[in-house]
Every structure is written in C-alpha cells, then in structure tokens.
N, C-alpha and C positions, 0 to 999 in steps of 0.2 A: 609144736604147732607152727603151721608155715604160713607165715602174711607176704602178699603182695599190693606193694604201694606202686600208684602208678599216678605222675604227674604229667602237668601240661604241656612240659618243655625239658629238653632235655639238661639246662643251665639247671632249673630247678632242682629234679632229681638227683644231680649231683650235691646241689645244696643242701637238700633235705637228708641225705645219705650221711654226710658230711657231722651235721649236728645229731643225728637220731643215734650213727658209730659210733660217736665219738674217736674218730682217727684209725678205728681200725675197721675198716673196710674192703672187702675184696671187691676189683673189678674185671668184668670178662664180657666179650662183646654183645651182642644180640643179635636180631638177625638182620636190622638196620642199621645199617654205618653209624648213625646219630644218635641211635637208642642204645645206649649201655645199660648193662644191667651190675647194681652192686649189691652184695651181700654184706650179713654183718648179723649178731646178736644181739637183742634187745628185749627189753624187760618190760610186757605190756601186762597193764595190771588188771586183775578180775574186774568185771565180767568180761573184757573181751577175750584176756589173756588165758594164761593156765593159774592154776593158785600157786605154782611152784615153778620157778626155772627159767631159761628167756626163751623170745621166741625167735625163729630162721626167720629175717626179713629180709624181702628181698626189695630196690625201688627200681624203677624202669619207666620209661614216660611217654608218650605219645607225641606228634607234630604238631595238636592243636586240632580240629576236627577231625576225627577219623572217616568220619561217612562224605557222603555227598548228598544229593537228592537233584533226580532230572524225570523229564516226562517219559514215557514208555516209550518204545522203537516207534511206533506207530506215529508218535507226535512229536518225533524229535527235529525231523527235517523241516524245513522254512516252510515250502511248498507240500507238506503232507497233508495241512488240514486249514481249515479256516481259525486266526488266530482265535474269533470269540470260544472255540471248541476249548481252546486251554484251561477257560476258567472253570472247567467240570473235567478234562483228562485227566488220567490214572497217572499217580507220581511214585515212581521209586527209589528207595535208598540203597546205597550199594555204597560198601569199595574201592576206589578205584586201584588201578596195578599201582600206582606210587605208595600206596599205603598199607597193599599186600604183606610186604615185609614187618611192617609194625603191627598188626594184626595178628601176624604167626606169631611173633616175640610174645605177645600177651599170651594167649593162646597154650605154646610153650610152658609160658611160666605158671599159670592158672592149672594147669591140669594136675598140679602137686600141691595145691592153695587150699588152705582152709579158710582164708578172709582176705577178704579183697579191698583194701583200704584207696578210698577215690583222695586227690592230690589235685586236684585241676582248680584252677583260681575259683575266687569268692565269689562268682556271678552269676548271672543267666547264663551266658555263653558258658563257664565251665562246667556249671551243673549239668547241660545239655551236653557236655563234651565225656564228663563223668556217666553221662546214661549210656554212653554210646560204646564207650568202656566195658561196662557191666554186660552189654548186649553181646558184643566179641568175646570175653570172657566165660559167659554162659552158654555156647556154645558148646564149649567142651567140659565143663565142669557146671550142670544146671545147679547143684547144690550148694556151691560156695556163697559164703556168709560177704554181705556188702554194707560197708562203711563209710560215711564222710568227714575227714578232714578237713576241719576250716581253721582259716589263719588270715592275717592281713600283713605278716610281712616276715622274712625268713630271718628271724633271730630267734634264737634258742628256746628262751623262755614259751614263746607261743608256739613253735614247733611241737617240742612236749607235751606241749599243753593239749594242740589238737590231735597231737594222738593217742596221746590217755581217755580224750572225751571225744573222739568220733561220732558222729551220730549218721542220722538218718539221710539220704539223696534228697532232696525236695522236686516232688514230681510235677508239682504247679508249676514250679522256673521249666522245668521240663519241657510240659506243655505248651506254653506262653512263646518259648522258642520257637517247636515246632510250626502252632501255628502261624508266628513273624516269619519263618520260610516258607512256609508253604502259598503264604500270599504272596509274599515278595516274588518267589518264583511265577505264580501264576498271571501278578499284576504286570511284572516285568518282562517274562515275553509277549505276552499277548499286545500292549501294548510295543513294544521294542517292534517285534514284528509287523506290523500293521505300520508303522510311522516310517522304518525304513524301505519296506519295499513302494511305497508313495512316492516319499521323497525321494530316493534313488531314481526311481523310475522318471521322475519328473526332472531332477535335478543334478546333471550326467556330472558335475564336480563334484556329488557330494558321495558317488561309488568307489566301490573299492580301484576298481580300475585305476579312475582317478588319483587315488590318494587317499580318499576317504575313507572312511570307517561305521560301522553301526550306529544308527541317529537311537540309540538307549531313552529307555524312560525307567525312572527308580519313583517307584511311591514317595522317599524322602528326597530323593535328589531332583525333583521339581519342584516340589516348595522350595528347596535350600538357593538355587536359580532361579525361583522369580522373586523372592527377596534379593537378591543382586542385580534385576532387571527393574523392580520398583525404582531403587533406590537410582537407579542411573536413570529413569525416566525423572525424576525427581530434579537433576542435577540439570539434564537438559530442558528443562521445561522452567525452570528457575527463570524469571525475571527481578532483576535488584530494584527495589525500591528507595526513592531519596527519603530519608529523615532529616533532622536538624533536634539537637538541643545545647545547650545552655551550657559552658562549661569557664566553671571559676576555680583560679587559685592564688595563692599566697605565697609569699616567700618570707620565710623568716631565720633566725640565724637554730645551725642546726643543733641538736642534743647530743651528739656524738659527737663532732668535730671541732673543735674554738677556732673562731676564727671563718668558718665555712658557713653557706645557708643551704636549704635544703626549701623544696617546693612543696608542697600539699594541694592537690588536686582532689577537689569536691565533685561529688557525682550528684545530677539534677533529679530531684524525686519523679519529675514526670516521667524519668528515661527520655525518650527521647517524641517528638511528633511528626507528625504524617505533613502536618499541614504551615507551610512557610511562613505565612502570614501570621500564624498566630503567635508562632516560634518568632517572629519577630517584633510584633508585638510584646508578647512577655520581656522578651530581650529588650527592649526600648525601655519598660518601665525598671529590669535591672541596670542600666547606665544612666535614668535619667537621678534614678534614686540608689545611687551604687554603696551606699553604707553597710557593710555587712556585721548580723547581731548573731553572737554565739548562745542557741536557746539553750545547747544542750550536749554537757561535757560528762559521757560517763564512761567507766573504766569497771569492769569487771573479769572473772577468771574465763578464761575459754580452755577448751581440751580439743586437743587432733587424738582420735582416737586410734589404736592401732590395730591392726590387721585382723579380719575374722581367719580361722585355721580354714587351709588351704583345700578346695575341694577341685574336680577333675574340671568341671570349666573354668572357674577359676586360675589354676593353672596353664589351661590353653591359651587362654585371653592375656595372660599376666605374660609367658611366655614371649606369646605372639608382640603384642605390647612393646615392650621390655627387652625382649634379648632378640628379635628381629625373626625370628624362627617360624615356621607356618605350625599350627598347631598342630597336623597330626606327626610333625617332626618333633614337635616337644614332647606328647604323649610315647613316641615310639623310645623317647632316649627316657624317659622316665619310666618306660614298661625295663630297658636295660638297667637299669639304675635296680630297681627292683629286683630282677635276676641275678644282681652281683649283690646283692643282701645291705643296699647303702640306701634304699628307701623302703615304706612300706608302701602298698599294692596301692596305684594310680590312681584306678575306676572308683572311685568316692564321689556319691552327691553330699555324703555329711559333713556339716563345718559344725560340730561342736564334740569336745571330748566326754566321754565317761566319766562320772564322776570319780572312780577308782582307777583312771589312766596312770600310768610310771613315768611319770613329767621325767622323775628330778636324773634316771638311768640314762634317759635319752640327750638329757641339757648335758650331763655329767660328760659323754661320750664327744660334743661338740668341744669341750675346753681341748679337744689337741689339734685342733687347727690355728695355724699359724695367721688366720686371718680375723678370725670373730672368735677366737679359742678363750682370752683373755673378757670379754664380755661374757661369754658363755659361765665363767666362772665366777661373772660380779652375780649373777643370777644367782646362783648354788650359795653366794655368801648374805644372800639375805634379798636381793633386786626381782626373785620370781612372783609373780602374780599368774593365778588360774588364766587361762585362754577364755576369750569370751566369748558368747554361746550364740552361733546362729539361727537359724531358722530349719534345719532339713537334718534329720538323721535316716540312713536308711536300714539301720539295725543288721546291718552288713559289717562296713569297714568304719577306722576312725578316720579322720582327715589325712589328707598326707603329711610323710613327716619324715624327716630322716632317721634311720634305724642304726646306724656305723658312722664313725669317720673316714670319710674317702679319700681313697689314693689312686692311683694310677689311671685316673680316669685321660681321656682325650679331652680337648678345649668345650665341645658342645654339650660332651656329658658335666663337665666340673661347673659349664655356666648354668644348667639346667638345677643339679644338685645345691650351689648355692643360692638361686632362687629358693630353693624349699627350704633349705637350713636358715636363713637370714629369714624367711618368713616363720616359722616353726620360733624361733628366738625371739623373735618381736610379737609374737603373739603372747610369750611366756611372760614381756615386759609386762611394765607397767605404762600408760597412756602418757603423752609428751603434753607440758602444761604449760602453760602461758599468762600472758591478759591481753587484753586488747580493749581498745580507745575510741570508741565511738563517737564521734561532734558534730553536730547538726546544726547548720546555719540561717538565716533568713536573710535573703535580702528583696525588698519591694514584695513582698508577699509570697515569693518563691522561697521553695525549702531544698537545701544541699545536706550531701553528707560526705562523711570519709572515715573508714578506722583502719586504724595502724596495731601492730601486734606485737609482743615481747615477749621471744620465748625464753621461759625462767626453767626449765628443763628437759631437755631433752629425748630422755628417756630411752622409748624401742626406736627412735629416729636414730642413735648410735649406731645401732647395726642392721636397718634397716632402710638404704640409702635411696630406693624405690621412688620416697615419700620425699615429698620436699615441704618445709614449714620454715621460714627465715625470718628473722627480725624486721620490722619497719615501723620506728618508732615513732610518734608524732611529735612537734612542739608542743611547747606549753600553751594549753588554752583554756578562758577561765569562762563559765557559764555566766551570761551575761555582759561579757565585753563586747564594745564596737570596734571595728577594723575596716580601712580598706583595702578589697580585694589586688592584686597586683594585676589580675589577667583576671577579664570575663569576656567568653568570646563567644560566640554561636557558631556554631560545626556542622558541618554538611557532613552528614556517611550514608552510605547504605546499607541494604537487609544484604545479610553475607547467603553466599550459595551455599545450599549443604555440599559434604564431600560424598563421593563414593564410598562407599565399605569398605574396611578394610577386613581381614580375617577374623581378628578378633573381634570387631562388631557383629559378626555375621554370624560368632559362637553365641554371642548374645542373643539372637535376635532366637536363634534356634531352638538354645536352653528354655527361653520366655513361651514357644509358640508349640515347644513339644516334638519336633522333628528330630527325631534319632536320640537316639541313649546318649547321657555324657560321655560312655566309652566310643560311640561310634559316628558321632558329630564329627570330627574332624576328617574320616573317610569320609563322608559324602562329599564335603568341599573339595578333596583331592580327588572326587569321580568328577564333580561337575569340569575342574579342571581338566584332568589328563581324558575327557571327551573331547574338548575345546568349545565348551559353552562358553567357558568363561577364559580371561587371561588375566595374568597377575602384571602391575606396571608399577615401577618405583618410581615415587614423587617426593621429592627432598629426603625426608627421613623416613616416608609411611610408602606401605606397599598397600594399593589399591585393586579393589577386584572390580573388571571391564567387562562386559560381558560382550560376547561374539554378536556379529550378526547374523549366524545358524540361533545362537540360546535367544534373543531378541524376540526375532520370527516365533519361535515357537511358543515362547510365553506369551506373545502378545496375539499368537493365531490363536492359542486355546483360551485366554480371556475374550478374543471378541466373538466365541462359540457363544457365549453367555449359559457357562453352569450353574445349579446351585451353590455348588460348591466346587472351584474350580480345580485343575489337576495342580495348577503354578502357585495356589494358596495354603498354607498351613491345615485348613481346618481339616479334610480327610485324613491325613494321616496324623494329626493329634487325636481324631477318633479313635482309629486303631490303636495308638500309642495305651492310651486310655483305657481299653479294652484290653491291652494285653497285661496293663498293669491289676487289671481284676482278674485273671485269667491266676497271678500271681498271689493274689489277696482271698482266692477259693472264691469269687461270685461270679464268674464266669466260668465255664465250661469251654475245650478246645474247641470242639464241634458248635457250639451255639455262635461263635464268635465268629469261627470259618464261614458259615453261610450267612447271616450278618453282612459282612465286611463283603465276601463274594457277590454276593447281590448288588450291593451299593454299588460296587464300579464296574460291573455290567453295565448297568444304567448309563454309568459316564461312557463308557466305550460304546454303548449304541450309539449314541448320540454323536460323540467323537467323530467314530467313524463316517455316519449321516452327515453330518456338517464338515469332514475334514480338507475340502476346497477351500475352508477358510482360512485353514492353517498353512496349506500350498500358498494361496496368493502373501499372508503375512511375510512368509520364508522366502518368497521370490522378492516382495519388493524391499527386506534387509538385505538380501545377498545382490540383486540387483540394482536397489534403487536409493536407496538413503544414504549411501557411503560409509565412512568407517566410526563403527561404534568408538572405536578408540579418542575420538574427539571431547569426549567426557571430559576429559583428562583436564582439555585447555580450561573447560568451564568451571573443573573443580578447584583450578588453579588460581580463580576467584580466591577463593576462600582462604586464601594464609597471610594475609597482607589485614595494615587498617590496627585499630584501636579493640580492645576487647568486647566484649559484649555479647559472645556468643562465638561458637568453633567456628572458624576458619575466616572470621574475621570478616572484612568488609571491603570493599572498592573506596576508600574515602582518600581525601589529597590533605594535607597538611595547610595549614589555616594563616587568617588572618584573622583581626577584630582588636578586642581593647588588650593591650599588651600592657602587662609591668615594666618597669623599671628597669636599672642595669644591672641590679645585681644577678650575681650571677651562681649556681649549685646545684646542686647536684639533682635530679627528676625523681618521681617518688610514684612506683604505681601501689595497689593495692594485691595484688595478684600474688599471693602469697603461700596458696593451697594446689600442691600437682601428686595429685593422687596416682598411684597405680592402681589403686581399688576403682570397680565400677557397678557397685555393688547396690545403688540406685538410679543406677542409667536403666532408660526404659527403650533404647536404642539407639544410634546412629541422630546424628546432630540432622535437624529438618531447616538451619538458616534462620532469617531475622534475627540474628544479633546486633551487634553494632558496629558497623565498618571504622572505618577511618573516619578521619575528622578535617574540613576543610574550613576552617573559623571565618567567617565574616564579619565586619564590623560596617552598623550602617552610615551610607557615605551621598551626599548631594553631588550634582555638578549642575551648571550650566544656571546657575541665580546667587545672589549673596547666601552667605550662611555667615552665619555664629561658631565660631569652634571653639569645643570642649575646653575646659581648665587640663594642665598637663602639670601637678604640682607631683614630685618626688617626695616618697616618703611612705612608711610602711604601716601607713593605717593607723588608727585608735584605737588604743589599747585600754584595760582597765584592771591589767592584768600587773604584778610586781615589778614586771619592766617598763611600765608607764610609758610605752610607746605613744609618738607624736602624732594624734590624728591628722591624716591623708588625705589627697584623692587619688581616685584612679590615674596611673600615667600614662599618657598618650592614648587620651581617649580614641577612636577611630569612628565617634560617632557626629554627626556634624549633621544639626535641625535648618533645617532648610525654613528659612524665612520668607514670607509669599505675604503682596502684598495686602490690604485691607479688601481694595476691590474685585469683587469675583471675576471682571470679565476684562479684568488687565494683569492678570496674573501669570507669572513666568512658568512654564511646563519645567520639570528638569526632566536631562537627559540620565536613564539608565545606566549600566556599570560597560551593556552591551550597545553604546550610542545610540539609543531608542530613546525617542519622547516617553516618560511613563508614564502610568496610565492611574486614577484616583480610584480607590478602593475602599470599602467602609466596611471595617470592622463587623464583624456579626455579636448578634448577641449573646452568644454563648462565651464571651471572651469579655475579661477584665476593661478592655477599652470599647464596650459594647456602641456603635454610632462613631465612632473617630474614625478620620480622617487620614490617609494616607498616600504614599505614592509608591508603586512598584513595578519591576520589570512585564511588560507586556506580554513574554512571552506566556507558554502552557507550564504549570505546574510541573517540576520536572526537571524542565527547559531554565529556567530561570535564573538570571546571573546571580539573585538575594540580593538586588537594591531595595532601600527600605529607605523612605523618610519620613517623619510625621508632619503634616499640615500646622502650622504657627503660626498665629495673627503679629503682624506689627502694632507693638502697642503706638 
C-alpha cells in the first residue's frame, strides 16, 4: 500500500518524515527546489492500513495555498467595467506558474497512491489548503482514498497519534474560507477601485506617478484604522480638567529598618472633586480639626493569581507588551518556533487544558535549561498545580506551550520562546500569596485609606518575572487610636489625556470587536501600515500607532457619509465574522451567507459612491489643511508625568499646604501590582485619572491673622508605643480675622494680588451658609486662596 502525506510547509514535512522514519529515510528532490520528497516504511494500522506488513510512505508539502482566485479576463483590468459590476463578476481559481512545479510534484506522486493523507495545519486556512490538495491530486488519480491529520505540535507522541487516527477533511472550514475570499475579493476591489481612481484623479500626490500607491480598502482593515483614528481623535480633543483633593500622611519609625521612618500616605475616599470651593472647604474643616482616628485596622490573606495558559492574542499582546516586538513579528517567530518542533501550533483562542494533558513530559523536558531548568524541577518534586481554566476552548488546539528544550535559536526567536516557557511554568505553579493591611482613617468627618502588602510566598513569581508583586509593609496601627497627621495638604491635578494605541491595545480592541481571526489580527495592522494609514512612533519605552493624514481623511470622510453601519466601524464585519463562524457550526450555508453579505455592501457602496465628494473634501482638508497628524504625540505626552490615578498620569506640579515635621524616610506608594496580563481590560485608557499633585495650604494676606499652632511631634497614639499626642507641624493655614463691623472690614488680597471676593457655601456642603473668601478669578483660573470669615470676639 502506498500513502502520500502531504504538508503545509516544507520545514514541516521534514519533521513529520523525521519521527514517522524513524532515522531512516530516503530523500530525493521534487519537482520544486523547496518541495522535497522523502520516502520511508511505516506500519499504519487497520482499517487504514494493510492487516500485514508496512506501508511505502511517501511526505512532500506544499508552499501554503496552492490556488489563487481572480475575476475573469473580462473584469480584470481597472477600466474594463464599472467597479459595482464586481460584486456579481465571475471568479476563477487557477494556479499560477510559481506554483506549477508544486502541483506536478503532487500529481507525480498521487498517480502511484492509494491514500492521500492531508498534513496542513489545524485550522481554517489549512483545511482549505488540505482541499486544494485533494483537488490537484484528483486530477490524476480520482479514486484515491483522502485523510486528515490533526496534531497541535510536532512531537512524536501526537504525530503517531494522528496518523494511526486520521480522519475526515472538514468541508464546513472549507466553505466558510471560500466564502471569506470570495467576499474579501469582491469587497476589496470594488471598493479599492472606485476610491482610487477618485482620489488619484483628484489628488495628483497621491498617483503612482507621484510616489503614491493604491488607496486599498480591506473589509477588516478599516475597522482596524478607524480604531486607530478614534482613539487619536480622542487624544486631540482631550481637554484636562482641574480636580483637587485632600491628601494626608504620617510618618513613623519604619518596620524594616531601626533606626529609619518610613511615610504612609492615605488616599481620600472622595477621590478626588471638580469643585475648589468645596475641596476647600472640606479641607478647612480637616486642619481646623486635624486629629486623626484609626476606625479601621484589618489584615487579611490576599492572592496575585497566576497566569491563564497562553492563547494566540494573548501572546501578541504579551509579546508586543513585553519584548518590544510588533505582533505580527511575534506570531511569525512563534509560527518558526513551531516548525523547528520547540513549540506547539500558535493559532489557539483556547486558554484551558484537557483534563488528560501530559503536564508532567513537557515540565520534565524544561528542567535542562540553564535558566528556569532548576525550578522546572521543584515542580516535578511536588510544587505542580493543574493550570487554571479560562473561558474559550476551540476543540482544535491546546494553549501554547513549549514542546522541546531549545537550542540554537537567534536572540528574537529564544526571547519569543522564553516568554512561552516562563509562562507555560507559572501556569503549572501554584498562585503567589500574601496578606495585606488595610486602615482607614477619620479625620473631621472625612474618611482616608491606605494598605500595604506582605508577600509570604512567592510562588509562579520565581519564574515568572513579567508580574511584579513587592512588599510594602505598613506600621503598626491599632483600631481605635488618635494620631496626628504629619502632612494634610490639598492637591491640585488634572484629568490625564488618554494615550494613543499602542499595538498591542489595538490586538485588544480587535479580539473584543471580532475583526479578523486571532491568526490573522496582526496582518491587518501590518496592511494598514505598510499602505501608510498609519505610522508607528517611539515615545520613551511604548511605540504608538499615528495615523496619517490620507487614513484620517478617509475615516472621517466615510463617517460624515452617515451609514448605518459605517465602513471604519467594527459592526459589518463582525457580521460576517459571525456568519462565517456558522458557516463552520453547519447553520449556515456558503451561498445563503454569499448573497447576504453581497447585498449589505452593495448598499454601502451605492451610497459610498453617491456621497463620495464627502470623502474628497475630508481627504483634501487632512492632506491640505489641518497639518501633521503627528502632533498627537505632543498631546499624548501629557499623559506620563503626575501622581497615579489612572494611565498616563496627569499635568499636576508638586504642592504646598500643611507639612510635617523634619523627619525624615523613606516615601511609600501603594502601587504594588504590574501585570503583564490584561485579561480584563476592556480597552485603551480613556484619561480622568489623577495627575499630579500641587498641595495648597490656605493662606490670608493683607489684614491681621492668627497663625496656626506648629508643635513637633508624631501624633496620639494609643497604641504599645504610647506615642505623645501632637499637632499638625507647620500648619500653612492662617484664619483670617475681620473685624465685628460689616462695613469697616479689611478685603484681603488673593495669592494672585487680587482683592478677593466673599463667597457662601451651598447647601450641599458640610459648611452649608458659611462664609468665605476666594480668588476672583473663573474656576480653573484660580490661584486656591481660601480663608474663612471669623468674628472678633
């Protein structure tokens, strides 16, 4: 009996040659340079096999699609017909001469085959690549017997595996391809067409002549570009907003060091407000009445949980992330990675194992790396725990995971590699454990917190250096103590700008909205690119996606068309997406879905076309009138500066107000969790967090005043150190004394030499009817002078 296997690539079929031989293999050329063919005996068992004997295998592989598909002669040239004709022209598949040679190799080999065993990856694309196979091969041999091959990664065990249990082509994935080309093709030039000879014609820089190039439209790679144009309208349109709130801390001698103190800095339950006045108000009644009471000391276990097993966005994101890399360069050196048998197959949406997975072969296999080898083995000696179960299996592949210990790789494949390995091992871990200190303050009716953390094990954090979790211990503080604060000060920040997109948000945004397959996400971003919709710009450590002002124009000319559903929005082609994946599930039909989908964007193209002077004048006044999109950049530049409270931080300036004492130690934030997971981010940061901080403390001028008590000393304690009750040091607050009669009373001057101006409280506010004094200017504007009205007794 003579089988011929035939795989995706030619790295493959060597591999598969390789273990099926077992070492002895004959090889001899084909009729393609790249396509080798090797022989070898092998024992396949009834029913595919013979009951006796082994069989002649021969493997050989293909380039990866064999066919092609284009419109007929009649509709191939620019100028042959009216682009709307396309969405109803005759498509043919063919051949082309590059692929001739591979074609006869099969061919060749088939006409001496008694079964025809398909090798082409686990997916849509190869099952479609596997038909196309069968279709070349039956040419000359319509009788030969057809098989499939499935495996998720070329180690032995499943190699065997799937070729003792071959089974059936699945012609749903078939179908579901076919008709994703066949729209794709239809959507794509009709449109493509029609938009360039406009613009071209309109717009002499934008022709070849020029320089220029085809103005392309892709069903996906317009939504993928006006999520990149969203988000940059977003950044430009940003105005920062002033907040203020209330921020106290303490110093006390530290838990780590003798002899040292250490700061604790409490966060104000309101966050932070909109509104100066009130913020200053509150603020009044914390310095009038600065005793601060501990409600609330509690200490419980917390868990950093570790990594779900790695799935193909997942990795782009983490990738892109993390090792700096654009994802579809990560995906391509982990599609290598795979071909040299050092991982299993990339294209995974599944993040959970089988319950019958071979953990313990694959951990086993990681103890000879010279870097994580030695943890790999505390596993094996008792430290493994099951991977924990996400949310998506696609009854395809398992997560990725490394299948071999690797050698000889280059720098980008070993950093690609150990991403998967250091994640695959922390999945095996067990979770990283802690406690953490929760304390909640009161002072004048305002409520503060702060907690600090103590990691008591570290766990998959050993070899999983992605993840950051550090210690930040609090003092002692006992429920029910009085203290006072060393520093209460009110902070000016603003609402932080959001950032641009970087790549790996942009995998998110896609994953979430349904635009392209996990496997083929990362080419669309490298079409919108290498068109120059978009450009890529490095900003300290993050590379950000710009969009052009050609991709501008055109999103913004086909949203002011006003579609239903526009071409630069996700929802059309999460239709289709959607559609194909029933197409896959047997409730769709290829034809029910074709005319469908063909209609819908007929529609949009009438229309399109009807209104497309709207998209001319958008195009004209980006390339002519607005200047360089690139200016995002400054605005995003916003965003990295200032105090926490949200990505990219805030415009805010460093403070004044009521200051502690002299001691002096070491600053203490909270910020203790840096995930590489972003596994419920729902997108790209939209701003309003909390900028920087510029403390105020309120101050009179220009009449007597009173100033505050400035006694040293670290608060009321009630706690085993029986600390010496305080006051606040160097209060910066100073009551403006005015005298009895209202119409001989001294104005003071503001912080901005301004008379200021008398104010009363609203009722919504703790001081509802009081009396105060503040900077004249507009909310905004305002220097934050604040005094309260005070009778002379």
């Amino acid at each position: 009996m003579k089988v011929l296997c035939v795989a995706e690539k030619p790295s493959i079929a060597k591999s598969i040659s390789g273990i099926l031989g077992g070492g002895h293999v004959d090889s001899r050329a084909g009729q393609h340079k790249y396509c080798r063919n090797f022989d070898f005996p092998y024992r396949l068992p009834p029913p595919l096999g013979p009951q006796h004997g082994d069989s002649a295998f021969t493997v050989t592989s293909v380039l990866g699609h064999l066919t092609s598909s284009d419109f007929s002669s009649d509709y191939r040239s620019w100028h042959s017909c009216d682009p709307f004709d396309l969405f109803e022209a005759p498509v043919n598949t063919f051949i082309s001469d590059e692929f001739k040679p591979v074609e006869k190799n099969l061919q060749n080999e088939a006409r001496r085959a008694d079964l025809l065993m398909i090798w082409t990856d686990c997916d849509r694309e190869g099952e479609h690549i596997g038909y196309e196979i069968v279709a070349a091969c039956r040419k000359v041999n319509p009788r030969i017997v057809v098989k499939r091959a499935r495996f998720s990664a070329i180690i032995a065990a499943q190699i065997h595996q799937a070729c003792r249990q071959a089974n059936d082509l699945d012609m749903r994935l078939v179908n579901a391809v076919e008709t994703r080309q066949d729209l794709d093709l239809r959507l794509g030039a009709a449109f493509t067409r029609m938009m360039t000879m406009a613009l071209q014609a309109r717009f002499p820089e934008l022709s070849k002549e020029e320089g220029g190039s085809v103005i392309s439209y892709g069903p996906c790679q317009f939504p993928t570009l006006g999520f990149v144009v969203d988000q940059y309208n977003r950044v430009q349109s940003f105005v920062p907003e002033p907040f203020w709130h209330i921020a106290v801390s303490i110093e006390r001698d530290s838990e780590e060091e003798e002899g040292e103190t250490t700061s604790v800095n409490f966060t104000w339950r309101r966050g932070h407000l909109f509104d100066l006045n009130i913020a200053l108000l509150l603020y009044e009644d914390c310095i009038e009445n600065p005793m601060a009471r501990a409600i609330k000391v509690e200490t419980k276990p917390t868990t950093k949980f570790k990594p779900l097993p790695l799935t193909t966005v997942e990795l782009q994101q983490s990738g892109s992330r993390l090792l700096g890399l654009a994802p579809k360069r990560v995906l391509d050196l982990a599609e290598k990675l795979y071909q040299k048998g050092f991982l299993s197959y990339p294209r995974t949406e599944t993040d959970q194992y089988d319950k019958d997975f071979d953990f313990e072969s694959l951990v086993r296999k990681q103890t000879y790396d010279n870097v994580w080898g030695e943890y790999a083995q505390k596993l094996l000696d008792g430290a493994f725990e099951k991977p924990r179960n996400g949310r998506k299996n696609d009854k395809a592949h398992p997560p990725i995971h490394p299948t071999a210990a690797a050698n000889n790789l280059d720098a980008d494949e070993r950093r690609v590699y150990e991403l998967v390995a250091r994640r695959f091992l922390a999945s095996c871990s067990t979770n990283a454990i802690g406690k953490q200190t929760t304390i909640e303050i009161q002072i004048a009716g305002e409520f503060f917190s702060t907690s600090g953390i103590v990691v008591l094990q570290r766990n998959y954090l050993e070899v999983y250096p992605y993840d950051k979790w550090t210690s930040n211990p609090l003092p002692d503080f006992e429920e029910g103590e009085e203290f006072m604060p060393t520093a209460c000060e009110l902070k000016e920040g603003s609402t932080s700008s959001p950032s641009l997109l970087t790549e790996a948000d942009l995998v998110g945004l896609m994953d979430k909205n349904g635009i392209g397959t996990d496997a083929t996400i990362a080419e669309h971003i490298a079409k919108i690119i290498d068109r120059g919709y978009v450009v890529t710009k490095q900003q300290q450590k993050s590379k950000y996606l710009v969009p052009s002002q050609l991709g501008i124009g055109l999103v913004e000319g086909y949203n002011a068309i006003g579609f239903d559903r526009s071409l630069s929005k996700p929802h059309l082609r999460r239709e289709t997406e959607h559609r194909m994946q029933l197409i896959c599930d047997g409730q769709q039909t290829k034809g029910d879905v074709l005319q469908l989908s063909v209609n819908e964007y007929k529609e949009v193209f009438v229309k399109a076309r009807r209104e497309f002077q709207t998209v001319v004048e958008s195009v004209d006044n980006y390339l002519h009138g607005q200047g360089e999109a690139q200016d995002a950049l400054r605005a995003a530049a916003r965003g990295g500066r200032g105090s926490r409270g949200g990505r990219g931080g805030g415009a805010g300036r460093g403070g004044r107000g009521a200051r502690g004492g002299g001691a002096r130690g070491r600053g203490r934030d909270n910020d203790d969790d840096d995930d590489d997971d972003a596994d419920d981010s729902d997108g790209p940061p939209r701003g309003g967090g909390r900028g920087g901080a510029r403390g105020r403390g309120t101050r009179a001028r220009g009449a007597a005043a009173s100033r505050g008590t400035s006694t040293r000393g670290r608060g009321g304690s009630t706690s085993s150190r029986k600390r010496k009750t305080g006051a606040v040091s160097k209060l910066a607050c100073l009551l403006l004394t005015i005298p009895d009669s209202r119409d001989d009373r001294s104005v003071p001057t503001c912080n901005c030499d301004t008379d200021a101006v008398m104010r009363t409280a609203g009722q919504s506010s703790s001081n509802a009817g009081r009396q105060f004094y503040t900077c004249p200017k507009p909310q905004g504007e305002q220097c934050g002078f604040f005094v309260s009205e005070v009778r002379l007794l």
